[in-house]
mmCIF file of the N, C-alpha and C atoms, coordinates in Angstrom:
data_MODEL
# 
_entry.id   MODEL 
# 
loop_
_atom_site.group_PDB 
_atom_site.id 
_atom_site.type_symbol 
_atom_site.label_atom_id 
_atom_site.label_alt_id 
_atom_site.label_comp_id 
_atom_site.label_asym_id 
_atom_site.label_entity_id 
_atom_site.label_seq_id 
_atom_site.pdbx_PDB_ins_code 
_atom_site.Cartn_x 
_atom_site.Cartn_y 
_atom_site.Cartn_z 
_atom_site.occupancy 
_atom_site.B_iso_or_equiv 
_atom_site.pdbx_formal_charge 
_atom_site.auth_seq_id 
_atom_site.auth_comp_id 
_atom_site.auth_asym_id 
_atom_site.auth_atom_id 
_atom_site.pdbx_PDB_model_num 
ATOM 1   N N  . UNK A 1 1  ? 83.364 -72.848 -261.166 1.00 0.00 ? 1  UNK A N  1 
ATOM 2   C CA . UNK A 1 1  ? 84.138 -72.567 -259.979 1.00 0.00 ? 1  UNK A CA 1 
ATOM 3   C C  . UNK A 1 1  ? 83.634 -71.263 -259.346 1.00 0.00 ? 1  UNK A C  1 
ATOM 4   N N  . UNK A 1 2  ? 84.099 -71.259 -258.266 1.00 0.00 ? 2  UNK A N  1 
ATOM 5   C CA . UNK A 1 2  ? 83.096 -70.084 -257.240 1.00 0.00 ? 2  UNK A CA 1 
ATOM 6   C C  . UNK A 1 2  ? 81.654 -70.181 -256.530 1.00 0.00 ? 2  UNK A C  1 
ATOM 7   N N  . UNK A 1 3  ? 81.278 -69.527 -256.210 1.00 0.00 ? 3  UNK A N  1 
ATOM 8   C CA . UNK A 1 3  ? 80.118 -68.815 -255.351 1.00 0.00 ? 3  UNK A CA 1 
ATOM 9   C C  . UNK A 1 3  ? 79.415 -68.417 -255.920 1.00 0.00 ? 3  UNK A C  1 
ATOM 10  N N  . UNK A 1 4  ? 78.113 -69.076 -255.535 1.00 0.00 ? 4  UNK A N  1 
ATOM 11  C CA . UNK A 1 4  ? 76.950 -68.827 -256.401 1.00 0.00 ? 4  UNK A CA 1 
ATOM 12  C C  . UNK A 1 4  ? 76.201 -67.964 -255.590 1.00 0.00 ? 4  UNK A C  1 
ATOM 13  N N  . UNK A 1 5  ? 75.521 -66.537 -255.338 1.00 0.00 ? 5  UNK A N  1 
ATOM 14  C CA . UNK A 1 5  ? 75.001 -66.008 -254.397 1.00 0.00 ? 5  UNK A CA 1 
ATOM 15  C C  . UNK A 1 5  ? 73.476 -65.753 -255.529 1.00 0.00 ? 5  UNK A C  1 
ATOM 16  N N  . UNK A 1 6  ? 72.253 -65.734 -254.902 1.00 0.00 ? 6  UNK A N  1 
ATOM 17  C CA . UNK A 1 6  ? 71.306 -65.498 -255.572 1.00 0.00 ? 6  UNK A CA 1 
ATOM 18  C C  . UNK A 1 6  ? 71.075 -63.798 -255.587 1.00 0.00 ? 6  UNK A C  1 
ATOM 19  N N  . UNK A 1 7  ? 71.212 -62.607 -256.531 1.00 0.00 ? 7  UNK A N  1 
ATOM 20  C CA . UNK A 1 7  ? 71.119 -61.834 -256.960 1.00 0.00 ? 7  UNK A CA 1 
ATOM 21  C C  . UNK A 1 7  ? 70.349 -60.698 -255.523 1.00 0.00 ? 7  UNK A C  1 
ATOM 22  N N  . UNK A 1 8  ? 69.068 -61.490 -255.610 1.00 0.00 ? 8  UNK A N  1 
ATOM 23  C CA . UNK A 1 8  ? 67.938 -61.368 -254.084 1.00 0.00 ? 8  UNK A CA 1 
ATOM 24  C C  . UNK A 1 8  ? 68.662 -60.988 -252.887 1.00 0.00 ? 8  UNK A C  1 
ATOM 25  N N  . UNK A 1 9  ? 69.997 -61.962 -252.506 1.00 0.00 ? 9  UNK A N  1 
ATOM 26  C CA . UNK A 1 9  ? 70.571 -61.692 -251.280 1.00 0.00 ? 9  UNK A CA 1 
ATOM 27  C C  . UNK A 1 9  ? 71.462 -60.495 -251.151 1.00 0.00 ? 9  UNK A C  1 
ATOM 28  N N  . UNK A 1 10 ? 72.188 -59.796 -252.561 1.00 0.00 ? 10 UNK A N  1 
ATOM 29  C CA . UNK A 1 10 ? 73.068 -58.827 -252.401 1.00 0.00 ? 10 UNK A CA 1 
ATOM 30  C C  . UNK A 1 10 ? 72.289 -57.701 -252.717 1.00 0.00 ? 10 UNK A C  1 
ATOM 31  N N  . UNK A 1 11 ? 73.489 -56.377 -251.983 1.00 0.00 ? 11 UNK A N  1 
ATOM 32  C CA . UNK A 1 11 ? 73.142 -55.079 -252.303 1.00 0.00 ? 11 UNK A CA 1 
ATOM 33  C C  . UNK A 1 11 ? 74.417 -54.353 -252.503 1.00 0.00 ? 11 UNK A C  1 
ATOM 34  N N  . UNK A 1 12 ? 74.655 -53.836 -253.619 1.00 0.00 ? 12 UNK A N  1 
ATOM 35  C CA . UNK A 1 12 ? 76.118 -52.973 -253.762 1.00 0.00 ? 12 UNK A CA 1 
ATOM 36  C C  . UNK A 1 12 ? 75.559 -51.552 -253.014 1.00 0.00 ? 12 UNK A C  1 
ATOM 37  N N  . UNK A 1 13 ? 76.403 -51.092 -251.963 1.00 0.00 ? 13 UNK A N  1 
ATOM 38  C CA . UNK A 1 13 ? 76.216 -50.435 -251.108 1.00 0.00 ? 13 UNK A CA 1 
ATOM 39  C C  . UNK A 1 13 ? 76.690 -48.885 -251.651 1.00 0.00 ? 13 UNK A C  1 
ATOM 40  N N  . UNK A 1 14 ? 75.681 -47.787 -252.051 1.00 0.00 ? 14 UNK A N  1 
ATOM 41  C CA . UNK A 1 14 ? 76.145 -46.742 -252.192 1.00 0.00 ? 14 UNK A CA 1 
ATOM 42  C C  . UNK A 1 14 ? 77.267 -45.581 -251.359 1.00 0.00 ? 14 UNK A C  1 
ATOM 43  N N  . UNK A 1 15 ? 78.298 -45.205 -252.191 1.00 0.00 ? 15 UNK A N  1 
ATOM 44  C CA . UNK A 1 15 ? 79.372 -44.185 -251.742 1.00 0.00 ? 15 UNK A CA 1 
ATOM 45  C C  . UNK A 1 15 ? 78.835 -43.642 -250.434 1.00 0.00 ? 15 UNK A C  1 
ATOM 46  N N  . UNK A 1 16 ? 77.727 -43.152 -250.249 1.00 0.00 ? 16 UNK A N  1 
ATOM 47  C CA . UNK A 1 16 ? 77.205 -42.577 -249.056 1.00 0.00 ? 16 UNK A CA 1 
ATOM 48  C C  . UNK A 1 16 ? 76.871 -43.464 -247.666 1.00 0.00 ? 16 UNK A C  1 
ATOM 49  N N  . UNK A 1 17 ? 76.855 -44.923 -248.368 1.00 0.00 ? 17 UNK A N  1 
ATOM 50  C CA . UNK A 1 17 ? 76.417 -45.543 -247.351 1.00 0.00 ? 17 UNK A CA 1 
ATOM 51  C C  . UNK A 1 17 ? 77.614 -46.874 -246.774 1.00 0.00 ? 17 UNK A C  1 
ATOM 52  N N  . UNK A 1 18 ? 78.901 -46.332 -247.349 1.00 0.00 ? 18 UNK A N  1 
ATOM 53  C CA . UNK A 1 18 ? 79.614 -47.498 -246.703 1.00 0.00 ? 18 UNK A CA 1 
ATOM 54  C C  . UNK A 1 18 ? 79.990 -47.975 -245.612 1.00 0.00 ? 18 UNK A C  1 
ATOM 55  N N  . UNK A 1 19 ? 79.663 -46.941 -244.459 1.00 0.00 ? 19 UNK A N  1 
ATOM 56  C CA . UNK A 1 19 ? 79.937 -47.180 -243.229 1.00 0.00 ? 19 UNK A CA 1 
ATOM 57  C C  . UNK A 1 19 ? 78.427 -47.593 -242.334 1.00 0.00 ? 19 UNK A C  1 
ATOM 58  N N  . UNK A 1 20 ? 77.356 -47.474 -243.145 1.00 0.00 ? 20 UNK A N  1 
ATOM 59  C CA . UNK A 1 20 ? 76.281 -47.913 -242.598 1.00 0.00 ? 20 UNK A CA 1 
ATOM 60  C C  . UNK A 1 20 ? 76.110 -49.094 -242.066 1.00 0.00 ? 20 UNK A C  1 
ATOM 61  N N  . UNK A 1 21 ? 77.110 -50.004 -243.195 1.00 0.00 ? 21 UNK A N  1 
ATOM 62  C CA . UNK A 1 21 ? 77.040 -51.575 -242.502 1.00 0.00 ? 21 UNK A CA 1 
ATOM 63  C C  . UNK A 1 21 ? 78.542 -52.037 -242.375 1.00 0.00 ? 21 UNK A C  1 
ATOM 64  N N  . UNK A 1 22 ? 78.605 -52.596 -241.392 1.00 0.00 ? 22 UNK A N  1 
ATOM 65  C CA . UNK A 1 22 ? 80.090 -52.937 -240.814 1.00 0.00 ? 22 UNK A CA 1 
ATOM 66  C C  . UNK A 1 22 ? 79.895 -54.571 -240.149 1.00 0.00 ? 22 UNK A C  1 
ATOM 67  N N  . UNK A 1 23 ? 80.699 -54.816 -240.842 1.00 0.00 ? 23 UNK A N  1 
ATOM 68  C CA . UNK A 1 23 ? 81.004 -56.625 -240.456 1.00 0.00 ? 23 UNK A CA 1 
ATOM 69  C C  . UNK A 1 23 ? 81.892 -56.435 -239.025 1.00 0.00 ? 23 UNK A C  1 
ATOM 70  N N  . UNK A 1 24 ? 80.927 -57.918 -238.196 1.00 0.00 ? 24 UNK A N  1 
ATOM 71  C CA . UNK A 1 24 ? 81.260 -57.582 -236.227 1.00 0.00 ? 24 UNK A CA 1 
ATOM 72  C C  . UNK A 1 24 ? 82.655 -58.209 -236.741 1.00 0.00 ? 24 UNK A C  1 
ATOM 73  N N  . UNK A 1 25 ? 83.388 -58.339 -235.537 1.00 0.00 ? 25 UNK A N  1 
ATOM 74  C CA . UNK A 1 25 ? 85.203 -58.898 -234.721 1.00 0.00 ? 25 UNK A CA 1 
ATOM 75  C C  . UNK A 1 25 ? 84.709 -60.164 -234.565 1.00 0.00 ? 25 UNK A C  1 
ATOM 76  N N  . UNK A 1 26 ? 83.143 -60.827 -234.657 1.00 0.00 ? 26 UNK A N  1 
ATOM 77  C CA . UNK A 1 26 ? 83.179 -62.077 -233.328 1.00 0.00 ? 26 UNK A CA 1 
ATOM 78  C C  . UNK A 1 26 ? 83.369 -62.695 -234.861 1.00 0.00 ? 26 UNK A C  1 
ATOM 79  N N  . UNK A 1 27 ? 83.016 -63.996 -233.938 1.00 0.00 ? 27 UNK A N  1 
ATOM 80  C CA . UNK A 1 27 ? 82.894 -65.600 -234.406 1.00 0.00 ? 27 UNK A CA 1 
ATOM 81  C C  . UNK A 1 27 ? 82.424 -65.671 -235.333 1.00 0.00 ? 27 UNK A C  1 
ATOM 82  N N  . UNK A 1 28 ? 82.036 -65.979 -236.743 1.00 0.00 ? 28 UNK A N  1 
ATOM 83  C CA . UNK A 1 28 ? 81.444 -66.639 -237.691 1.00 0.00 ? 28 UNK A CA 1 
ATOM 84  C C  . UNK A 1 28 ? 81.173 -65.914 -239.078 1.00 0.00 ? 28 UNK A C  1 
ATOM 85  N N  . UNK A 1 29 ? 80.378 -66.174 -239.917 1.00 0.00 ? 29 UNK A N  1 
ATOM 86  C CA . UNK A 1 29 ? 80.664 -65.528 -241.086 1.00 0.00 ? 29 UNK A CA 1 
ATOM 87  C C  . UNK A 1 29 ? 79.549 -64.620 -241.157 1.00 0.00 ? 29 UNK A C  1 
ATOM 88  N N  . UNK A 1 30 ? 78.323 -64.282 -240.425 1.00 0.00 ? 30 UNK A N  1 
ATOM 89  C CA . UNK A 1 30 ? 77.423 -63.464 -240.375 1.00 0.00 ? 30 UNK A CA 1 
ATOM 90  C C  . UNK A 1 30 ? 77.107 -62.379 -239.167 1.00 0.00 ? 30 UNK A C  1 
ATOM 91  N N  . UNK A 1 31 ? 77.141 -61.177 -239.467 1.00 0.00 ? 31 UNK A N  1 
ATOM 92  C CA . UNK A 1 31 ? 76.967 -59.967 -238.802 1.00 0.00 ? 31 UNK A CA 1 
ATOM 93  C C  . UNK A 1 31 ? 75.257 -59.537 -238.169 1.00 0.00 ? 31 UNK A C  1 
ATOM 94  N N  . UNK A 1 32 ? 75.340 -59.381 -237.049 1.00 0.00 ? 32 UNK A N  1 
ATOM 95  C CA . UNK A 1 32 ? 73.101 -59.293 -236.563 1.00 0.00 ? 32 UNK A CA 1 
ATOM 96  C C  . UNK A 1 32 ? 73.124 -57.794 -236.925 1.00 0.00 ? 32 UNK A C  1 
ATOM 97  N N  . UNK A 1 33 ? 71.710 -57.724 -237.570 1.00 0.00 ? 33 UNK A N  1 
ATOM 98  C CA . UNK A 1 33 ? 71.289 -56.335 -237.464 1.00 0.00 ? 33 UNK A CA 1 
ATOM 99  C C  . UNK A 1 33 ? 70.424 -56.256 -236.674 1.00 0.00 ? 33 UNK A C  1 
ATOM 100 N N  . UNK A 1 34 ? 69.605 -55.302 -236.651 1.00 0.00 ? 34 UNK A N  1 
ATOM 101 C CA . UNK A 1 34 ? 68.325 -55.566 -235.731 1.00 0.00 ? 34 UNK A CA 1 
ATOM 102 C C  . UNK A 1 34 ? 66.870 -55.600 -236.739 1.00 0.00 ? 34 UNK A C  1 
ATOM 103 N N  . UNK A 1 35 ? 67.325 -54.956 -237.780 1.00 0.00 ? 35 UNK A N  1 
ATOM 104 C CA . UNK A 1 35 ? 66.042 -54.788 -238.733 1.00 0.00 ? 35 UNK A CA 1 
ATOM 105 C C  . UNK A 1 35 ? 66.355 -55.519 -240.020 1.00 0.00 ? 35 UNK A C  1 
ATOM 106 N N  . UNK A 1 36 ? 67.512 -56.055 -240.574 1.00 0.00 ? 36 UNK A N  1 
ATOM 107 C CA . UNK A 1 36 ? 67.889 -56.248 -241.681 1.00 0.00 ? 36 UNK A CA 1 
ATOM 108 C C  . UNK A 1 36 ? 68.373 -58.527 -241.389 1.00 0.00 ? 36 UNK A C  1 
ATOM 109 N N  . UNK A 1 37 ? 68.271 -58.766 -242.279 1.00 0.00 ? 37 UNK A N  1 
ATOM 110 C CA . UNK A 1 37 ? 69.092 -60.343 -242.099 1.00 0.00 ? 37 UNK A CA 1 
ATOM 111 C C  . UNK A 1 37 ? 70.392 -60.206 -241.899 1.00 0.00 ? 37 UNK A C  1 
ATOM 112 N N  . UNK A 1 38 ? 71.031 -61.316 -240.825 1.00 0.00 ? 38 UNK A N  1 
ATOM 113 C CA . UNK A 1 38 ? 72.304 -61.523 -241.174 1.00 0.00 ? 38 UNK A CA 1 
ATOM 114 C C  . UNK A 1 38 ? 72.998 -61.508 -242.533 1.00 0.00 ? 38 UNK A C  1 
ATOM 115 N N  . UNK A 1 39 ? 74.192 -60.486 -242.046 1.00 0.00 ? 39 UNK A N  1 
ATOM 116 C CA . UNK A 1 39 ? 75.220 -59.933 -243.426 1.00 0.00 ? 39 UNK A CA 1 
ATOM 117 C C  . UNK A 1 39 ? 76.347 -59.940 -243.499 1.00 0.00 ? 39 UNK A C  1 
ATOM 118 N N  . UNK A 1 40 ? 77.222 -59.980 -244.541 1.00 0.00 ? 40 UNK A N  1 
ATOM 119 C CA . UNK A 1 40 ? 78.423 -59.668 -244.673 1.00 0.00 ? 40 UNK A CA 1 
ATOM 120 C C  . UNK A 1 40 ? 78.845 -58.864 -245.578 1.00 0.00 ? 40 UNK A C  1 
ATOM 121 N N  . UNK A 1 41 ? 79.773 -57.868 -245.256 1.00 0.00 ? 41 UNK A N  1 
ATOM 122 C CA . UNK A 1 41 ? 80.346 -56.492 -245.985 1.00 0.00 ? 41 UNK A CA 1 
ATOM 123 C C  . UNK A 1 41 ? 81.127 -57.516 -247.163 1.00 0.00 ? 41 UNK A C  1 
ATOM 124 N N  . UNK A 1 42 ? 81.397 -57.571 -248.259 1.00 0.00 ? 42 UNK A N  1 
ATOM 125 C CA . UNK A 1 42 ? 82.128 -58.020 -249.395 1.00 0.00 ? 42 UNK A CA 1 
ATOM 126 C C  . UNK A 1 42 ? 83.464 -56.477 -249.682 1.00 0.00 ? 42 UNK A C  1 
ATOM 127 N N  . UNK A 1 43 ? 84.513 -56.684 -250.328 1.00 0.00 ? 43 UNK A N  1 
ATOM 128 C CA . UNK A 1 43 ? 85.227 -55.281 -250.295 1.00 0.00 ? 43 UNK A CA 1 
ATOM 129 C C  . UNK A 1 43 ? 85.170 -54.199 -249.608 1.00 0.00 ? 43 UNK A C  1 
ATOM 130 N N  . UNK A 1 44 ? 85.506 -54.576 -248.226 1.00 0.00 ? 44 UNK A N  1 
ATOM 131 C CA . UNK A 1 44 ? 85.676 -53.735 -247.074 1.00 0.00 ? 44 UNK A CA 1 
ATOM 132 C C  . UNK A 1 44 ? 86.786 -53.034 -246.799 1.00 0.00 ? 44 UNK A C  1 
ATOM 133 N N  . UNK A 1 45 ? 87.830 -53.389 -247.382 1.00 0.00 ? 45 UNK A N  1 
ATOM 134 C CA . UNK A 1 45 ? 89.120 -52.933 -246.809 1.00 0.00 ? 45 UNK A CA 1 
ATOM 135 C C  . UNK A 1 45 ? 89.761 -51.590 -247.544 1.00 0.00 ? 45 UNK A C  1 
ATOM 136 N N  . UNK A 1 46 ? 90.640 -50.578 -246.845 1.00 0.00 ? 46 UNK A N  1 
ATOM 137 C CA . UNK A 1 46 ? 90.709 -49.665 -248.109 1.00 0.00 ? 46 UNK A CA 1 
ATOM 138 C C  . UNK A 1 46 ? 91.401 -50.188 -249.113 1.00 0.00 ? 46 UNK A C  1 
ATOM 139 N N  . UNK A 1 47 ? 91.942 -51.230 -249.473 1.00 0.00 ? 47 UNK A N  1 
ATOM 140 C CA . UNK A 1 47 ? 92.820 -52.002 -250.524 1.00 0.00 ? 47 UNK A CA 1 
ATOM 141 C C  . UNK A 1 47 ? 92.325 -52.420 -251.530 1.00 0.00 ? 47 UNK A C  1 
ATOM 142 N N  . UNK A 1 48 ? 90.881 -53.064 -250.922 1.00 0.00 ? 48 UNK A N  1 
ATOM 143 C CA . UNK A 1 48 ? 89.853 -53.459 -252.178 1.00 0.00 ? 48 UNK A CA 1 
ATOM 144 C C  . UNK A 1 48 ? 89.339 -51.933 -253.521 1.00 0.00 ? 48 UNK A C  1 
ATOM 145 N N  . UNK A 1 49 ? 88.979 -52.575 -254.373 1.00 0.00 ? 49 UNK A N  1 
ATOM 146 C CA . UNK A 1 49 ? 88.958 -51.847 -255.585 1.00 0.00 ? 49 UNK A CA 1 
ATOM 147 C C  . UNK A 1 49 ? 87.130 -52.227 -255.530 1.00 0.00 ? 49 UNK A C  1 
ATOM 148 N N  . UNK A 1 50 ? 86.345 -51.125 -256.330 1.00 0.00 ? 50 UNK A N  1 
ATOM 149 C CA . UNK A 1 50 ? 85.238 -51.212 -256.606 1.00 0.00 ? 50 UNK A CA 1 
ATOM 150 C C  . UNK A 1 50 ? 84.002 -51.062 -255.280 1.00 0.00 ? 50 UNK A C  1 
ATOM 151 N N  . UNK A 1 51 ? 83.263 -51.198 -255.335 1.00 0.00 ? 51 UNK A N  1 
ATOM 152 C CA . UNK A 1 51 ? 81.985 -50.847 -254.823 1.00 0.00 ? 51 UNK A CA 1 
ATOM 153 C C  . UNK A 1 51 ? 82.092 -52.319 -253.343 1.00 0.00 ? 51 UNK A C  1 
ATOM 154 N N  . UNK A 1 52 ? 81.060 -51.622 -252.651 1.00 0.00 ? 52 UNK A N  1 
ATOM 155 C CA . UNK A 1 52 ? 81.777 -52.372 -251.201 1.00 0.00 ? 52 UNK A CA 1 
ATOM 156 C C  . UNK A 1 52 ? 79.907 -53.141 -251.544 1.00 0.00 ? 52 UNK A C  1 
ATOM 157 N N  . UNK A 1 53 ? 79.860 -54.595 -251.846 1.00 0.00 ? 53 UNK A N  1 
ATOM 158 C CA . UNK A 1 53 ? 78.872 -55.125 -251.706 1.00 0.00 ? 53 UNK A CA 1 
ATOM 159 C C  . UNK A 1 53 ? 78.446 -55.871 -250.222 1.00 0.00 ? 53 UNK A C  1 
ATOM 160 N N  . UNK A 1 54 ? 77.095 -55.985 -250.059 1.00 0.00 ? 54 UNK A N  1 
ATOM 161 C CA . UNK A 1 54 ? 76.326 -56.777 -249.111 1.00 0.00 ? 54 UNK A CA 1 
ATOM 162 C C  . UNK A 1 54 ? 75.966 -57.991 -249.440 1.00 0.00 ? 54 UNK A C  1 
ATOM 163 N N  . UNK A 1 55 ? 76.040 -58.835 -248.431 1.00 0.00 ? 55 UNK A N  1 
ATOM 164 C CA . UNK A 1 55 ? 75.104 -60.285 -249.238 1.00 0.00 ? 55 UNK A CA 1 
ATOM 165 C C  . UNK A 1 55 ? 74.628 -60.398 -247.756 1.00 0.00 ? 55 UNK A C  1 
ATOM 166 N N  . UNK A 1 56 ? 73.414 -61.246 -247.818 1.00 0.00 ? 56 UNK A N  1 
ATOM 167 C CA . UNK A 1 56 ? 73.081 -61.037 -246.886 1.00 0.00 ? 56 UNK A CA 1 
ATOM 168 C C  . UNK A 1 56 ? 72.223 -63.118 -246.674 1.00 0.00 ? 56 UNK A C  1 
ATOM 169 N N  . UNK A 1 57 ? 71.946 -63.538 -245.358 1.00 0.00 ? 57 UNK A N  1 
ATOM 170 C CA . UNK A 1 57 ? 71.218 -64.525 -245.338 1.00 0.00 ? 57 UNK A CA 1 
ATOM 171 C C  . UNK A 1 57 ? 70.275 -65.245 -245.834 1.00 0.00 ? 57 UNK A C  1 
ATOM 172 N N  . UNK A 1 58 ? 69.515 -64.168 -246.235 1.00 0.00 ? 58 UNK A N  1 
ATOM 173 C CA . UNK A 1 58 ? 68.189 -64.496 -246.490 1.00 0.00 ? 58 UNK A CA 1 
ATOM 174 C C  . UNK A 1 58 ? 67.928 -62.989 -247.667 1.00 0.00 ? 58 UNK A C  1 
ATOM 175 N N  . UNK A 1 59 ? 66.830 -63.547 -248.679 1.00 0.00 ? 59 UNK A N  1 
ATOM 176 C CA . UNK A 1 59 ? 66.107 -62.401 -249.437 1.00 0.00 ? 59 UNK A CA 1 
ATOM 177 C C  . UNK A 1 59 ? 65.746 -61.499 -248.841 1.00 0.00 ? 59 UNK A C  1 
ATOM 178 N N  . UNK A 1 60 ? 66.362 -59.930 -249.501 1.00 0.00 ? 60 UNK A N  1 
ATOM 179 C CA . UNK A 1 60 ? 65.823 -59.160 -248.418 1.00 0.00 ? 60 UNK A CA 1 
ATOM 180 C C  . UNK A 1 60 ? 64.131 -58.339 -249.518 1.00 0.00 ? 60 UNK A C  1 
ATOM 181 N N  . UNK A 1 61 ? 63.548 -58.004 -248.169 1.00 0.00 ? 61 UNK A N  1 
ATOM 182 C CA . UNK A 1 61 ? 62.233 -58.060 -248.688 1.00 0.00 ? 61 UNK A CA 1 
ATOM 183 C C  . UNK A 1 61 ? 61.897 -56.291 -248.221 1.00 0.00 ? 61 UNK A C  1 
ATOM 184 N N  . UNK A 1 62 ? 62.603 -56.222 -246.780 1.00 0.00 ? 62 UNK A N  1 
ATOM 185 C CA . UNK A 1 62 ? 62.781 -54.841 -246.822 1.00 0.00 ? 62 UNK A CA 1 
ATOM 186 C C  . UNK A 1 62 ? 63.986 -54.525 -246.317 1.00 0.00 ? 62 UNK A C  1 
ATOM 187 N N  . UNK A 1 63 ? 64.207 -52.950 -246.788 1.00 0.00 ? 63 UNK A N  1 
ATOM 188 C CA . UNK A 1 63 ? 65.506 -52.584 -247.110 1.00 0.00 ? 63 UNK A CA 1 
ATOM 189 C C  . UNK A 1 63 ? 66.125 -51.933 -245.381 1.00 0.00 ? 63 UNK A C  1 
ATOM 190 N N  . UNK A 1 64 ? 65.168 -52.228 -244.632 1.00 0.00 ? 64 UNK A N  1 
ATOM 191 C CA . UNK A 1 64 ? 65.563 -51.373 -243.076 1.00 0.00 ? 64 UNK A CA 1 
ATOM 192 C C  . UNK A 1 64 ? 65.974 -49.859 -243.064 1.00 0.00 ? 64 UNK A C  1 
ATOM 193 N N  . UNK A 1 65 ? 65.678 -49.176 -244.140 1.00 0.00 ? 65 UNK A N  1 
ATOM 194 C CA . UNK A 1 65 ? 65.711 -48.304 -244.064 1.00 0.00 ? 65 UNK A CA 1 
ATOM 195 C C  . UNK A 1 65 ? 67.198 -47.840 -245.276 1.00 0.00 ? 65 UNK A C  1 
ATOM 196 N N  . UNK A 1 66 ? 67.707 -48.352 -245.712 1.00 0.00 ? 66 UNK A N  1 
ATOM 197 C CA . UNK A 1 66 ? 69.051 -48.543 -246.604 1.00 0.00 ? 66 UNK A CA 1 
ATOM 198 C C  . UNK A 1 66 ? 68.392 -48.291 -247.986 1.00 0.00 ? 66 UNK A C  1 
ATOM 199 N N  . UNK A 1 67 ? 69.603 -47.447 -248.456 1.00 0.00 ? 67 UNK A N  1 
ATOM 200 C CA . UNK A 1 67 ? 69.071 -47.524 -250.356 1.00 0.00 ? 67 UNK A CA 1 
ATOM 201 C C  . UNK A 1 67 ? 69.554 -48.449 -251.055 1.00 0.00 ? 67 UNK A C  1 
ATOM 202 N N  . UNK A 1 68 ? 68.853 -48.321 -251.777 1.00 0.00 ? 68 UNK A N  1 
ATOM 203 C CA . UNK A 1 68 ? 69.945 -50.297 -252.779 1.00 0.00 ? 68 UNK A CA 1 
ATOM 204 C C  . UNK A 1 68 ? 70.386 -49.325 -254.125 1.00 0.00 ? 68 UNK A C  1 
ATOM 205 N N  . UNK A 1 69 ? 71.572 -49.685 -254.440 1.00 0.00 ? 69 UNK A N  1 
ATOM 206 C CA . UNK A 1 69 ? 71.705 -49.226 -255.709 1.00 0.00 ? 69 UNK A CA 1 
ATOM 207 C C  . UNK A 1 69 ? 71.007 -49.567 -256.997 1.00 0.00 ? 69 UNK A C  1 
ATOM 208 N N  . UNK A 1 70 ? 71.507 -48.351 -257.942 1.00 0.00 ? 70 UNK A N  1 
ATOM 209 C CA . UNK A 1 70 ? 70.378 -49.042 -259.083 1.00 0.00 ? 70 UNK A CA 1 
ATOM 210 C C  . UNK A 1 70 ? 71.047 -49.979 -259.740 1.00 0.00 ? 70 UNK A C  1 
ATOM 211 N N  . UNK A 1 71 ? 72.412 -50.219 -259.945 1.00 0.00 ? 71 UNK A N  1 
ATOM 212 C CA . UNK A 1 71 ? 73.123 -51.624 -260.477 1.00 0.00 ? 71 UNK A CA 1 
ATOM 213 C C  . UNK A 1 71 ? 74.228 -52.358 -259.808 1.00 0.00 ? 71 UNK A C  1 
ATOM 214 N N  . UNK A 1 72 ? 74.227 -53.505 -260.158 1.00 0.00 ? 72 UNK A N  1 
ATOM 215 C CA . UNK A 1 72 ? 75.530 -54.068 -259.733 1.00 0.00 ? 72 UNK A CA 1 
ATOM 216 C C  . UNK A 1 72 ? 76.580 -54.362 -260.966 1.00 0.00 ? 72 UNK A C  1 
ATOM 217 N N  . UNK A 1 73 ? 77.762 -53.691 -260.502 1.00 0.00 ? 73 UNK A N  1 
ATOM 218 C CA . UNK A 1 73 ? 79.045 -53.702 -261.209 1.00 0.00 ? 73 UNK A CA 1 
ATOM 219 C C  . UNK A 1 73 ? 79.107 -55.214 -261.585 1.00 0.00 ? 73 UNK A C  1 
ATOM 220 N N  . UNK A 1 74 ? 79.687 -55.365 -262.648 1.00 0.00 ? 74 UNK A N  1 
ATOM 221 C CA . UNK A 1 74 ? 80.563 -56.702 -263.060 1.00 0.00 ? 74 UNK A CA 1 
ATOM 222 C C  . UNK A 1 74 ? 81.698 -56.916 -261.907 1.00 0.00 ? 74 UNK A C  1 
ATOM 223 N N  . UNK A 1 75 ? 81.819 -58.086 -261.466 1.00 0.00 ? 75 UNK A N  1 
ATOM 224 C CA . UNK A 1 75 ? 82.134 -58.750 -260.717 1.00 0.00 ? 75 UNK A CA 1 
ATOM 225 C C  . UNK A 1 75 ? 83.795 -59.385 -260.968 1.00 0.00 ? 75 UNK A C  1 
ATOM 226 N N  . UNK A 1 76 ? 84.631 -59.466 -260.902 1.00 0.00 ? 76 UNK A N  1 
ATOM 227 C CA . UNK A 1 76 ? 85.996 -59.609 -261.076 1.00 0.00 ? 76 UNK A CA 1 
ATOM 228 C C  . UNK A 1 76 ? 87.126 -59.738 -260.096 1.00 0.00 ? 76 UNK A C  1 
ATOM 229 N N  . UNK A 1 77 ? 87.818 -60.879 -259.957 1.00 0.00 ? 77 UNK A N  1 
ATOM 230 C CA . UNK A 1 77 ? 88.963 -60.983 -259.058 1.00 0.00 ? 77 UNK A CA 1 
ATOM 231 C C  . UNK A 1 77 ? 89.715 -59.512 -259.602 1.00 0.00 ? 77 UNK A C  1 
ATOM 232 N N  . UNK A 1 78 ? 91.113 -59.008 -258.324 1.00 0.00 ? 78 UNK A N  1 
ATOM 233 C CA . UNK A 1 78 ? 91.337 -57.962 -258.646 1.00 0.00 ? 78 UNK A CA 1 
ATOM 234 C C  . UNK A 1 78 ? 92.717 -58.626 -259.554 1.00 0.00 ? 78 UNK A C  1 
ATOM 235 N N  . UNK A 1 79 ? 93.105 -58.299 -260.232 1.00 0.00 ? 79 UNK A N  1 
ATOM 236 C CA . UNK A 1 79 ? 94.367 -58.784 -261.254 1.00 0.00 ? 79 UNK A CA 1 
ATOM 237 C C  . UNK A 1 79 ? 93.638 -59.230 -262.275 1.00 0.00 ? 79 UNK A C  1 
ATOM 238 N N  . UNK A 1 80 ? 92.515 -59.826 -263.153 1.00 0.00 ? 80 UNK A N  1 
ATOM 239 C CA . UNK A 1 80 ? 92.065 -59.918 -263.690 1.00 0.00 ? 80 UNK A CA 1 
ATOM 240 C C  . UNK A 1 80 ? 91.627 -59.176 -264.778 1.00 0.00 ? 80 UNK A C  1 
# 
């Protein structure tokens, strides 16, 4: 059960960089960058708990200028 995302497409977004990427108001489930693939912010809200991840369309191959962290947290509904 769940969402299978391939490892390739996400980036847990460092403390410094959470406002770097911001999911648009419009229509659909993917955000344009100009240098990066269509994305979506994962734990955006101040309510969410843990590290604010990226997933993104496509493998990213370069980082547009963004740092990638060096790990990704274990993964967990929040009540769990």
């Amino acid at each position: 059960c769940g969402v299978h995302i391939p490892i390739s497409r996400m980036m847990v977004m460092p403390e410094n960089s959470k406002k770097t990427l911001v999911n648009s108001p419009s229509n659909g489930v993917w955000t344009s960058h100009l240098k990066l693939p269509h994305f979506r912010v994962l734990n955006q809200t101040r309510r969410c708990k843990g590290p604010q991840i990226t997933v993104f369309s496509e493998p990213l191959s370069d980082l547009g200028g963004l740092q990638r962290d060096t790990h990704l947290p274990v993964l967990s509904r929040h009540g769990e």
